[in-house]
Structures are given as structure tokens and as C-alpha cells.
Biopython code that builds the backbone (N, CA, C, O; Angstrom):
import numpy as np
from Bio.PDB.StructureBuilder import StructureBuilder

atoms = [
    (1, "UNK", "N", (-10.114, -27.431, -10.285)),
    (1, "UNK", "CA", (-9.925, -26.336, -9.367)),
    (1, "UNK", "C", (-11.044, -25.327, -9.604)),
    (1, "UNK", "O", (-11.356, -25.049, -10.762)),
    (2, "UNK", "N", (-11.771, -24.667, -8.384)),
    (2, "UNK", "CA", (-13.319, -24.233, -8.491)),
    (2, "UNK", "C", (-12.308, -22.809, -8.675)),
    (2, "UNK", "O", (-11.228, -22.717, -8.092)),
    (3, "UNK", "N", (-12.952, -21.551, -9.736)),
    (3, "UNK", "CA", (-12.295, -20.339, -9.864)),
    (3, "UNK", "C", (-13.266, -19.897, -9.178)),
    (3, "UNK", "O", (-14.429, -20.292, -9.259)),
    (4, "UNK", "N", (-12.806, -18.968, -8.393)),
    (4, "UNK", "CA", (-13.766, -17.896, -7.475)),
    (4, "UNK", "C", (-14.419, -16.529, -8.254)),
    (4, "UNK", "O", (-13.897, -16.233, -9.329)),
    (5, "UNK", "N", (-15.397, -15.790, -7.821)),
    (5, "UNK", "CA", (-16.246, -14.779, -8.256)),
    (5, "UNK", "C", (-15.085, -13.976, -8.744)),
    (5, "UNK", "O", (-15.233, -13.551, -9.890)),
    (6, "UNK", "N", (-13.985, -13.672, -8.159)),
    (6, "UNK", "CA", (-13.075, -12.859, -8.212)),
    (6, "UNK", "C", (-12.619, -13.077, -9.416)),
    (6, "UNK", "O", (-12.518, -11.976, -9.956)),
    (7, "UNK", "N", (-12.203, -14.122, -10.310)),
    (7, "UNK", "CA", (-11.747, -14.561, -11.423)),
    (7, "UNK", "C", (-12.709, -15.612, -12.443)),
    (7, "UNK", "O", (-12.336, -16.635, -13.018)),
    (8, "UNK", "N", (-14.168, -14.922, -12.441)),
    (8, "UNK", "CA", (-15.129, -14.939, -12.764)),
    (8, "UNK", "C", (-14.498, -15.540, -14.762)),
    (8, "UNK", "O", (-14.687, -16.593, -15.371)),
    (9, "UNK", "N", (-13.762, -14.256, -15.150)),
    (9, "UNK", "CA", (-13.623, -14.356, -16.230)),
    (9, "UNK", "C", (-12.367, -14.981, -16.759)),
    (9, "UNK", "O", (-11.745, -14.691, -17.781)),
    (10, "UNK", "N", (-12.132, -15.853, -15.898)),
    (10, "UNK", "CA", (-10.952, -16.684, -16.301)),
    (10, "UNK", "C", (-11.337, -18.236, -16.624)),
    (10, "UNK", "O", (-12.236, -18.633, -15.882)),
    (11, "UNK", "N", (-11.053, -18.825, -17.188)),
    (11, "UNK", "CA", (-11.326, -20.261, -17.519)),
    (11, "UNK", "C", (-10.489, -20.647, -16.426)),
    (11, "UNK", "O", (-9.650, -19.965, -15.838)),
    (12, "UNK", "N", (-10.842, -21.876, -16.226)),
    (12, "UNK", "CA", (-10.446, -22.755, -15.139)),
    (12, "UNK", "C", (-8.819, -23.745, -15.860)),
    (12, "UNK", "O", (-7.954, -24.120, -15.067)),
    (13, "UNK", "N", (-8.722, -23.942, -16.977)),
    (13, "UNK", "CA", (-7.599, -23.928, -17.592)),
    (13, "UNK", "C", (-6.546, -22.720, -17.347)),
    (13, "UNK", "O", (-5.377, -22.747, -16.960)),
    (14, "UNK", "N", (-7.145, -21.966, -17.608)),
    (14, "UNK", "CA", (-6.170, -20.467, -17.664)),
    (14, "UNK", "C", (-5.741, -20.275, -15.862)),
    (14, "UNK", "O", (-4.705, -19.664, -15.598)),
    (15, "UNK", "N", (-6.175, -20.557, -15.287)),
    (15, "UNK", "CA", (-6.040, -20.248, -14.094)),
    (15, "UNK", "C", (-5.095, -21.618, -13.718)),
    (15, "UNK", "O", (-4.420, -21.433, -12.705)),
    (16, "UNK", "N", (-4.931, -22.877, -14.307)),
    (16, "UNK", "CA", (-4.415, -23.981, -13.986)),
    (16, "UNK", "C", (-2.879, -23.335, -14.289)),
    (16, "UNK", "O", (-1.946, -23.721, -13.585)),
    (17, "UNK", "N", (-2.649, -22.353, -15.346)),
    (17, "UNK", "CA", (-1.478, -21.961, -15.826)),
    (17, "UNK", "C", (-0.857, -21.434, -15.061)),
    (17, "UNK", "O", (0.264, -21.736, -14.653)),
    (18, "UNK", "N", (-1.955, -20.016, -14.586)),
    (18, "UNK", "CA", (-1.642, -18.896, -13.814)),
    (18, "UNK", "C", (-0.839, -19.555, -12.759)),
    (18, "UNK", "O", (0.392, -19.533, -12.769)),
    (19, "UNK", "N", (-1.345, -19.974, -12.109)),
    (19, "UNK", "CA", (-1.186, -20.827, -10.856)),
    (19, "UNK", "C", (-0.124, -21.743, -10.684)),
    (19, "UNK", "O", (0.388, -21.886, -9.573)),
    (20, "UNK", "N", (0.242, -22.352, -11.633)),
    (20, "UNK", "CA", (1.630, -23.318, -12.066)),
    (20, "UNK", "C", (2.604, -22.261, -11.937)),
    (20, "UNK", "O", (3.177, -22.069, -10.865)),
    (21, "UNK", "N", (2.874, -21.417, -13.181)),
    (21, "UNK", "CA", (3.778, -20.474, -13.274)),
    (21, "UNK", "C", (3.776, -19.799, -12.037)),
    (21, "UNK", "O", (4.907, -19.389, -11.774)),
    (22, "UNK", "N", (2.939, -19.528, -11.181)),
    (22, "UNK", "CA", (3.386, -18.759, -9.505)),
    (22, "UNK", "C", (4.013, -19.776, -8.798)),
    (22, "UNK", "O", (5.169, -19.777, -8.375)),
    (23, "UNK", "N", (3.207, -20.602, -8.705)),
    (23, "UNK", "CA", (4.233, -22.257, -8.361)),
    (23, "UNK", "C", (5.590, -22.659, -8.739)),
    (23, "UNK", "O", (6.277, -23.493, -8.148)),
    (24, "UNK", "N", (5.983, -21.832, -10.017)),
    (24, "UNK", "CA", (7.485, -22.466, -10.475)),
    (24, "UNK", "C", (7.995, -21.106, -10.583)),
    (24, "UNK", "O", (9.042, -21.036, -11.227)),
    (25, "UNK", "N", (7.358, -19.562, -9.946)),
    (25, "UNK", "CA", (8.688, -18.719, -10.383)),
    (25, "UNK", "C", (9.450, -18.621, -8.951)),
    (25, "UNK", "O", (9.018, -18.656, -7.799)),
    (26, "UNK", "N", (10.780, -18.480, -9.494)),
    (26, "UNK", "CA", (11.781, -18.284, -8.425)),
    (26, "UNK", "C", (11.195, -17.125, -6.933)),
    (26, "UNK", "O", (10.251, -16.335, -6.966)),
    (27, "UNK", "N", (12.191, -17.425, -5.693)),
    (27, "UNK", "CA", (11.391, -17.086, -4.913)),
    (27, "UNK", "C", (11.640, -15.296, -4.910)),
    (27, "UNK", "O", (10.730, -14.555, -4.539)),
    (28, "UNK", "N", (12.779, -14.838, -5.304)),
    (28, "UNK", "CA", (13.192, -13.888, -6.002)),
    (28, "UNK", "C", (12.678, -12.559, -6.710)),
    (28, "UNK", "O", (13.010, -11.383, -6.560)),
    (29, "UNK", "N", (11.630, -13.254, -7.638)),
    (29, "UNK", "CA", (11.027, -12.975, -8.165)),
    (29, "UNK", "C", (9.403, -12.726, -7.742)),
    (29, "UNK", "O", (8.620, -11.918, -8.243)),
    (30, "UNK", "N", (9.208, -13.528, -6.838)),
    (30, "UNK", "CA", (8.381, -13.837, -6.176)),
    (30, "UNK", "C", (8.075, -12.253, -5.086)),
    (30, "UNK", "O", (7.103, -11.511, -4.938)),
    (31, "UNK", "N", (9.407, -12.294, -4.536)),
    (31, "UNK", "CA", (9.399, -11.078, -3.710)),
    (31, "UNK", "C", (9.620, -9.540, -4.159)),
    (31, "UNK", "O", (9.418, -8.460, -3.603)),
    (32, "UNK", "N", (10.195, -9.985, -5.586)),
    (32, "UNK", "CA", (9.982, -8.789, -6.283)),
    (32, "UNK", "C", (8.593, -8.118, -6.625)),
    (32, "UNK", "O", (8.612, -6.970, -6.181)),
    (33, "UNK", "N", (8.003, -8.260, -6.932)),
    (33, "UNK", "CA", (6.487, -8.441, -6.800)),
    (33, "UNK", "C", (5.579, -8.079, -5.486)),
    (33, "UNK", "O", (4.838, -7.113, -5.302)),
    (34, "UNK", "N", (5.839, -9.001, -4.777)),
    (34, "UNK", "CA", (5.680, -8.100, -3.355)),
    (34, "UNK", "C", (5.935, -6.676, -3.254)),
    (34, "UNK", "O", (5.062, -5.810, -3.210)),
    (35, "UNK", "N", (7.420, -6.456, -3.214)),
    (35, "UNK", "CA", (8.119, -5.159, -3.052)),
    (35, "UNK", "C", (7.481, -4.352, -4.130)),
    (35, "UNK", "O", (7.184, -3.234, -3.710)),
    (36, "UNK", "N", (7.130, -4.574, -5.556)),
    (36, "UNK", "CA", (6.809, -3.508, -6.527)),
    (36, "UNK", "C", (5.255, -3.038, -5.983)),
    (36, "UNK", "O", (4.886, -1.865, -5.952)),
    (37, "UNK", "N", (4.395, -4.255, -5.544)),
    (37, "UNK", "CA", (3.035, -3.943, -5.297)),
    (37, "UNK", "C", (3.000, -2.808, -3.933)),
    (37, "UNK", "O", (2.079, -2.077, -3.566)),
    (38, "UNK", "N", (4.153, -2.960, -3.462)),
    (38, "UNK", "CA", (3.902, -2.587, -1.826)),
    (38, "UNK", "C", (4.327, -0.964, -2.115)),
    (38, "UNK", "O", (3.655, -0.014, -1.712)),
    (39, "UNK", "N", (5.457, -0.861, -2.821)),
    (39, "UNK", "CA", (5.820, 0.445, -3.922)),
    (39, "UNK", "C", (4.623, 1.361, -4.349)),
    (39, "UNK", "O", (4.497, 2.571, -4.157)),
    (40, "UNK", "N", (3.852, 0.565, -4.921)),
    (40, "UNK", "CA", (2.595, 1.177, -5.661)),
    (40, "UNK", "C", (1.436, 1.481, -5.047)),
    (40, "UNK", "O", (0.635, 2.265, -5.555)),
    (41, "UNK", "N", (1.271, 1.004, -4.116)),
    (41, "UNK", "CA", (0.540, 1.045, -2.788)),
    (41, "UNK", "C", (0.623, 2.485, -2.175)),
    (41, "UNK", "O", (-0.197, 3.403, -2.190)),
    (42, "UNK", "N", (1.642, 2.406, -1.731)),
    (42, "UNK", "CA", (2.262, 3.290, -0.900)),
    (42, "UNK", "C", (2.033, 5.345, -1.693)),
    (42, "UNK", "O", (1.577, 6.463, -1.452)),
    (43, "UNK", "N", (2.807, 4.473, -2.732)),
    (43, "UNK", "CA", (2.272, 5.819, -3.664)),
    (43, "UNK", "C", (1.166, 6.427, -4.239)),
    (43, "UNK", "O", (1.148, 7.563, -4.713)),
    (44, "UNK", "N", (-0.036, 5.405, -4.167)),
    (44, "UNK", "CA", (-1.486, 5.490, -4.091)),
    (44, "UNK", "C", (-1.813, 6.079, -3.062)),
    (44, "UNK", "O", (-2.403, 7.153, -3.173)),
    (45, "UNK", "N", (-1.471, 5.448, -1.553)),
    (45, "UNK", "CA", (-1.475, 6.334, -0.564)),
    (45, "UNK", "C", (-0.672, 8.110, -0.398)),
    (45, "UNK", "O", (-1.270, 9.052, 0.123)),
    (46, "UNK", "N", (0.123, 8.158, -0.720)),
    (46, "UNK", "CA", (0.648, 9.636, -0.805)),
    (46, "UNK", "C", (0.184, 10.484, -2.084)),
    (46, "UNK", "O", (0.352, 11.690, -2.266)),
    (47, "UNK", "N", (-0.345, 9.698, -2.795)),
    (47, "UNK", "CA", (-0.918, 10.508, -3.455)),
    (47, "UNK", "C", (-2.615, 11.114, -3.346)),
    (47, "UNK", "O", (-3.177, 12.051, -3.913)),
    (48, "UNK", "N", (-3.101, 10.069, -2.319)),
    (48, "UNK", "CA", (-4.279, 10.377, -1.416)),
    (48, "UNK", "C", (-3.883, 11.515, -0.759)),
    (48, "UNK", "O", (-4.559, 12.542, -0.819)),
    (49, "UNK", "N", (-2.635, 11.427, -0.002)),
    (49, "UNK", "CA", (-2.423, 12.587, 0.874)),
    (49, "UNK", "C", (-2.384, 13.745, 0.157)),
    (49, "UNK", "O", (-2.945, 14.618, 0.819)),
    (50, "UNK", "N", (-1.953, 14.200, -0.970)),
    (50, "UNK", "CA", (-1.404, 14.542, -1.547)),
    (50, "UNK", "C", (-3.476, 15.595, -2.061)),
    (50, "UNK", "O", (-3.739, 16.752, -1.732)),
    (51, "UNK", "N", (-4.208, 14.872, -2.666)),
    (51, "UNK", "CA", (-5.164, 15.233, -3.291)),
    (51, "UNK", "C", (-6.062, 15.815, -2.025)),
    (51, "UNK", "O", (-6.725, 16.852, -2.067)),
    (52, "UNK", "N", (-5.936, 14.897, -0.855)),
    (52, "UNK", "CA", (-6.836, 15.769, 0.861)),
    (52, "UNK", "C", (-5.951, 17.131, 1.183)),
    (52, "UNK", "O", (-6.397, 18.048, 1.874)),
    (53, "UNK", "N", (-4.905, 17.133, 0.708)),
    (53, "UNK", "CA", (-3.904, 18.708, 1.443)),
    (53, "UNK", "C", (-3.226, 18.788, 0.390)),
    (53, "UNK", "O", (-2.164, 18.185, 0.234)),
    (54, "UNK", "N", (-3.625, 19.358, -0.252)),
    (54, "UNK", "CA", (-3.026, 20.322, -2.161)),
    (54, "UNK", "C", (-1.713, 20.994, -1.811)),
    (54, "UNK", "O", (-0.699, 20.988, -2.510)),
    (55, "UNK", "N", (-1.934, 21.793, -0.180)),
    (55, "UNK", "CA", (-0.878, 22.848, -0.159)),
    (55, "UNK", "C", (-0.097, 21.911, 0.876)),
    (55, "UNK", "O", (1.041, 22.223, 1.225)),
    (56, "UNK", "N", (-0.465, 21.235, 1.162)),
    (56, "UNK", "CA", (0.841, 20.565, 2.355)),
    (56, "UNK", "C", (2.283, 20.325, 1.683)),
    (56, "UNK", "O", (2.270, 20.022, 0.490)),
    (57, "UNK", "N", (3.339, 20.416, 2.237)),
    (57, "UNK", "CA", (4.685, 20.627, 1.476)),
    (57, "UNK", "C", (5.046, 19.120, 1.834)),
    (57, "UNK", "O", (4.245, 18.339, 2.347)),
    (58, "UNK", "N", (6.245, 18.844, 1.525)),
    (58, "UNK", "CA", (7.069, 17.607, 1.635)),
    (58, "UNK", "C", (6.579, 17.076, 3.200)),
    (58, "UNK", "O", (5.721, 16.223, 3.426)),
    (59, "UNK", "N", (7.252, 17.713, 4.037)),
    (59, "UNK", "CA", (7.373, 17.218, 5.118)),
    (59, "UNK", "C", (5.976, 17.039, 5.870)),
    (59, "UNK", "O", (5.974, 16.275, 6.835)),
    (60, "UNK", "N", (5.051, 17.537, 5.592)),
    (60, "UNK", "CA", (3.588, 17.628, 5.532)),
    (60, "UNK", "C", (2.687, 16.344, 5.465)),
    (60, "UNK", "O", (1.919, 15.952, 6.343)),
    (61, "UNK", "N", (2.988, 15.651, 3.992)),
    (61, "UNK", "CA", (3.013, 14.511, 3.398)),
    (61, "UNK", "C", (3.778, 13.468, 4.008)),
    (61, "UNK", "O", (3.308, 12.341, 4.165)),
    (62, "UNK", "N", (5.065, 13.823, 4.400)),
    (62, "UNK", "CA", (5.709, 12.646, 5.419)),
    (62, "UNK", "C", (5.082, 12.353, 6.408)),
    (62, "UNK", "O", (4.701, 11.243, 6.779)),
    (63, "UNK", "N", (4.943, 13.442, 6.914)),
    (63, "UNK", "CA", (3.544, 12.877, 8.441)),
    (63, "UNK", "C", (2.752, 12.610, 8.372)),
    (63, "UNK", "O", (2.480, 11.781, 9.240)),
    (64, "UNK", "N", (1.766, 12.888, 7.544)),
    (64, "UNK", "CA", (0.452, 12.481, 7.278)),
    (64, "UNK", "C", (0.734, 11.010, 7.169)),
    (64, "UNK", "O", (0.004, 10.383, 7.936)),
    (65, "UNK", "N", (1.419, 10.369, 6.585)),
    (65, "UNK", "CA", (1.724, 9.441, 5.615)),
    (65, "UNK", "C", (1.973, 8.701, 6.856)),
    (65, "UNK", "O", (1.207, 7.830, 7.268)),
    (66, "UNK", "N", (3.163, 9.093, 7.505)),
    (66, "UNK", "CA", (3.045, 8.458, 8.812)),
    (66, "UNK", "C", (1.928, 7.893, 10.049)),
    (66, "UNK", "O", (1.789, 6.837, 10.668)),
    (67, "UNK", "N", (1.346, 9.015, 10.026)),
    (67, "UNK", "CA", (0.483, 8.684, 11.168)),
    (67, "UNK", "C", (-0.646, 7.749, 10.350)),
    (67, "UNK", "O", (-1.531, 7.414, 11.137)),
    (68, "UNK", "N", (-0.823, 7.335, 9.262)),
    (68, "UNK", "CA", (-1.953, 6.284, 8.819)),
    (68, "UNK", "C", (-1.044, 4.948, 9.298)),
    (68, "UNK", "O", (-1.545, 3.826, 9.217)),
    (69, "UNK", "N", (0.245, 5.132, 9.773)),
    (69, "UNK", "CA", (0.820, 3.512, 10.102)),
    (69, "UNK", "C", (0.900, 3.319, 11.852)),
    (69, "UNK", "O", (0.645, 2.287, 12.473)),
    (70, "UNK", "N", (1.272, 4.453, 12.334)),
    (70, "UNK", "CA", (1.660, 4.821, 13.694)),
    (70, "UNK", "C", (0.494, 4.861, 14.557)),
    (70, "UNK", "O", (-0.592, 5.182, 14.074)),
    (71, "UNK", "N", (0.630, 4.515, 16.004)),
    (71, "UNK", "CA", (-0.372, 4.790, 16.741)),
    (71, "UNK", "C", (0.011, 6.206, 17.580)),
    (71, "UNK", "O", (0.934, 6.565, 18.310)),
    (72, "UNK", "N", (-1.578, 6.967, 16.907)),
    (72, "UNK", "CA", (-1.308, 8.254, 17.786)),
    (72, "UNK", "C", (-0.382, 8.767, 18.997)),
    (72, "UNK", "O", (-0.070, 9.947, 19.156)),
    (73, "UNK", "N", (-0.021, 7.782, 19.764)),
    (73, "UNK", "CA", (0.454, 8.294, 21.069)),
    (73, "UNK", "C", (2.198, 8.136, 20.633)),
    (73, "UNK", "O", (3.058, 8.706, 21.305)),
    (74, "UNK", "N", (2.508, 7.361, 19.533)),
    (74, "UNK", "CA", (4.321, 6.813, 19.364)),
    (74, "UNK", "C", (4.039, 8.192, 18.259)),
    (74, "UNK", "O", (5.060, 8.877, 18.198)),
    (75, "UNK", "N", (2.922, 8.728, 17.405)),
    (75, "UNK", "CA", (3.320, 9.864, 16.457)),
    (75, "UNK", "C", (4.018, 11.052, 17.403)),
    (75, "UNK", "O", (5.094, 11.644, 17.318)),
    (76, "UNK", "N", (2.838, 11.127, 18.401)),
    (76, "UNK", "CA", (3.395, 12.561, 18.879)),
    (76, "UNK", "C", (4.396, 12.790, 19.474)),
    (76, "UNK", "O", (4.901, 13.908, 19.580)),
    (77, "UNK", "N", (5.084, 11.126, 20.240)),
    (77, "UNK", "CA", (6.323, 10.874, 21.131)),
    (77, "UNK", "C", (7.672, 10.983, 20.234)),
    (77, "UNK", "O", (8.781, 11.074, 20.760)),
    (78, "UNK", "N", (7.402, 10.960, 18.346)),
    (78, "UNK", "CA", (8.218, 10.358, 17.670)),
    (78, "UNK", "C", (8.513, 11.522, 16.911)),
    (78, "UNK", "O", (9.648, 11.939, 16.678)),
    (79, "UNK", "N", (6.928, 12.273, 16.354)),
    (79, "UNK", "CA", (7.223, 13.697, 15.894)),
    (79, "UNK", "C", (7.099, 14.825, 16.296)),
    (79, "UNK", "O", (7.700, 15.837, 15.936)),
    (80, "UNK", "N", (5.896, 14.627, 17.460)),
    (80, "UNK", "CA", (5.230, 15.980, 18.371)),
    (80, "UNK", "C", (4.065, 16.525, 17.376)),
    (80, "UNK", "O", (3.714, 17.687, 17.171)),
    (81, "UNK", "N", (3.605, 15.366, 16.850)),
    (81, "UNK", "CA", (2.267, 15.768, 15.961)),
    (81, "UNK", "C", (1.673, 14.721, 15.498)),
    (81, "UNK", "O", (2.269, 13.683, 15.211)),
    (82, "UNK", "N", (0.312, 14.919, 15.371)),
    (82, "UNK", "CA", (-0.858, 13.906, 14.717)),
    (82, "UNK", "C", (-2.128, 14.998, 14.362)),
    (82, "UNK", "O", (-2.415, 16.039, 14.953)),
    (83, "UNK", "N", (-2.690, 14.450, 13.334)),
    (83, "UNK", "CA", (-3.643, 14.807, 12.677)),
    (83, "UNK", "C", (-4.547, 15.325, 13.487)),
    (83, "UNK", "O", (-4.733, 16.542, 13.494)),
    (84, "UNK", "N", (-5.030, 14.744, 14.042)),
    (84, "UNK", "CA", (-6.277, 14.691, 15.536)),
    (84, "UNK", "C", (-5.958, 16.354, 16.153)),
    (84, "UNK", "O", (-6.883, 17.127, 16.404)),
    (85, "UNK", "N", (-4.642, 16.681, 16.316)),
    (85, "UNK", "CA", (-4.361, 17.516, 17.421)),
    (85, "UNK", "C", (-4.750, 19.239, 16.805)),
    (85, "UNK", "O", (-4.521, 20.236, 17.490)),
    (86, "UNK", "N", (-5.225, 19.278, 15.721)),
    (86, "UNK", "CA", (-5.837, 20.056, 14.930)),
    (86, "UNK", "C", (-4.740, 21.466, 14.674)),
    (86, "UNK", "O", (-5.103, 22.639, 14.768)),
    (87, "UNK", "N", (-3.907, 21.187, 14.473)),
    (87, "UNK", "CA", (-2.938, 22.280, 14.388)),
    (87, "UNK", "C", (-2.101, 21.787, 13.160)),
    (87, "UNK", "O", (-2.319, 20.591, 12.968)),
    (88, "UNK", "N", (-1.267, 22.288, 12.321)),
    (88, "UNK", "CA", (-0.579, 21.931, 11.402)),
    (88, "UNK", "C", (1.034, 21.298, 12.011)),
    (88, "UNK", "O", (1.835, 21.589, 12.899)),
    (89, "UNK", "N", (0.978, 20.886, 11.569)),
    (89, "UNK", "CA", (3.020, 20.046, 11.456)),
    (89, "UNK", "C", (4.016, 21.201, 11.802)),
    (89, "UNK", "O", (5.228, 20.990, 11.808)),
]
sb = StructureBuilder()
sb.init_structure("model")
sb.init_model(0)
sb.init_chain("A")
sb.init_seg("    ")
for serial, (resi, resn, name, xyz) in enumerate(atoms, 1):
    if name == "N":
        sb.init_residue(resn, " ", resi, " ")
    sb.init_atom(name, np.array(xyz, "f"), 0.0, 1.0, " ", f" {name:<3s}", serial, name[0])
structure = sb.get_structure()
């Protein structure tokens, strides 16, 4: 199995492991993982928001946060605000 640039520093053994064990863990577990990465993500993102608007309060951060998923026209139909519209929340 050819290891890619990405896992440069992995032996091609070690990666035979890696790869087995993702192959045999439950699917469970599997999605746990998903869900924790998607967790951590998310909070990387609000904490972006978080470092661009120091003073933005809770609900501030909820929108912001929002409109990076939403398309402008369902934000403003959904909250009556988007970033673009240059006015605060």
C-alpha cells in the first residue's frame, strides 16, 4: 500500500495497522469520531468568531456563526440580519 505525502512519516507497516484497526472498529465508534471532530471544528470556528469581534456578545456569535453556513437571503428571512448588511445584530 503506496503512503501518501500526507503520511510521509509513517512506515507503510504502521499504516497497514492504522488502517486495519479503522477497518475493524465498530461503526459506533466510528461515528463517534465524526461527531467529536465535527465538535472541535465548530469550536475552532466560534472561536474565530470570537477573536474577529472581541466585543460581540452571545447572540452576536450565534449569527455570525450562522451566516458562515446559511445563504445570505434564508439569514435575513430567518434572522433579519447578515454580515454584508453592515449594521450590527
Amino acid at each position: 500500500m503506496p503512503v501518501s505525502s500526507r503520511w510521509s512519516d509513517t512506515t507503510p507497516e504502521a499504516m497497514k495497522v492504522f488502517v486495519e484497526l479503522h477497518r475493524k472498529a465498530p461503526n459506533s465508534q466510528k461515528a463517534g469520531a465524526v461527531f467529536a471532530w465535527s465538535e472541535t471544528l465548530l469550536r475552532l470556528a466560534e472561536d474565530n468568531v470570537r477573536r474577529c469581534f472581541p466585543h460581540a456578545g452571545e447572540r452576536e456569535v450565534f449569527l455570525r456563526m450562522a451566516a458562515r453556513h446559511l445563504p445570505k437571503d434564508l439569514m435575513i428571512r430567518a434572522y433579519g440580519w447578515h454580515p454584508d448588511m453592515g449594521t450590527g445584530p
